[in-house]
N, C-alpha and C positions, 0 to 999 in steps of 0.2 A: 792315760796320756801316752802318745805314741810318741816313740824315740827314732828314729832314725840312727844307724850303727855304720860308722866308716869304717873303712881300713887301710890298707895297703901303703901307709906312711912311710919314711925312713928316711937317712942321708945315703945321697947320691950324690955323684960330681957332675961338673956340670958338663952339658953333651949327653947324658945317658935319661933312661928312662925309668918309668914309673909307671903302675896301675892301680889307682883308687877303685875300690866297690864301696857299694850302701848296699843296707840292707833292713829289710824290715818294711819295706812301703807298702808288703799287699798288705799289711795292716791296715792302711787309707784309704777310704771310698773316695770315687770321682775323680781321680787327680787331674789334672788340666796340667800339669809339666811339672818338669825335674827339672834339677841343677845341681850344678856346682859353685860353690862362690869359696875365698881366699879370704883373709884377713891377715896381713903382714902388721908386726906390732907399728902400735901406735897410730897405725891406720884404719880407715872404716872398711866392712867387708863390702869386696867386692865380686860381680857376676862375674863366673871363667865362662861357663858354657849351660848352656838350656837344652833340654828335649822336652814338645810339646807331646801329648798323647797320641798324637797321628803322626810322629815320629821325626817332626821339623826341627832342625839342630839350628843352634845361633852360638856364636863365639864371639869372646872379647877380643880386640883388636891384637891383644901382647900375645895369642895365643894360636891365631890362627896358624893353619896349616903344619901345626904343634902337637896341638891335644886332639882327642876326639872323644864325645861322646856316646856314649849307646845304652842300652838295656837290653836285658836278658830276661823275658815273661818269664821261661820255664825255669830258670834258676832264681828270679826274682831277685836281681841283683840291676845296680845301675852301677855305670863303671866309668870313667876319667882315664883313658890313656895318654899317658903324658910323654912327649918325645923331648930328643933335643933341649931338653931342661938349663936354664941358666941359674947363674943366681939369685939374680929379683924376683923368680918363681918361688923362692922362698917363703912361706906362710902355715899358717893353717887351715885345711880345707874343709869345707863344710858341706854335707850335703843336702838340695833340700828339696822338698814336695810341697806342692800347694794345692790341695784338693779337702772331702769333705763332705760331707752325706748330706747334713742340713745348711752349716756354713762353712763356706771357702778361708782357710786358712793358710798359714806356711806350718810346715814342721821342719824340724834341724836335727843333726848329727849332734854331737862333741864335739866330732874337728878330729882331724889328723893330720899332725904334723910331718910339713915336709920341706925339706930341709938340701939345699943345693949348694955345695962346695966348689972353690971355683979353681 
């Protein structure tokens, strides 16, 4: 069972910034995209930001022009740079892969908490 490993969590105030990685995805054949998604308590998690395999970035609307995502083949890392942070960016981040050699699945992180002071 492949895990997905985030990191880069912490408290920060809010205006400053942040850099999530994942790690562990060349574990997974096929991937057809990344992501990031939030889950603030008591709420359902939600999508921050996508990378398809050909490299097409998509963002949730609270984060535009904010985060950005990318990947790094040769470090094999996927990364979440986070600017400008507020404090309803407050959650914990997941990161996730959907790919698969015979069937298409999602895989997930833990989650890392990140945490915005205002």
């Amino acid at each position: 069972q492949v895990q997905l490993v985030e990191s880069g969590g912490g408290l920060v105030q809010a205006g400053g910034s942040l850099r999530l990685s994942c790690a562990n995805f060349e574990l997974i054949f096929n991937i057809k995209a990344m992501g990031w998604y939030l889950q603030a308590p008591g709420q359902r998690r939600e999508l921050v930001a996508t990378i398809t395999s050909g490299g097409s970035t998509d963002y949730a609307d609270s984060v535009k022009g904010r985060f950005a995502i990318s990947r790094d083949n040769a470090k094999k890392k996927l990364y979440l740079q986070m600017s400008t942070l507020k404090p309803e960016d407050t959650a914990v981040y997941y990161c996730n892969a959907n790919g698969g050699l015979v069937v298409q699945r999602d895989y997930w992180g833990q989650g890392t908490q990140v945490t915005v002071s205002s």
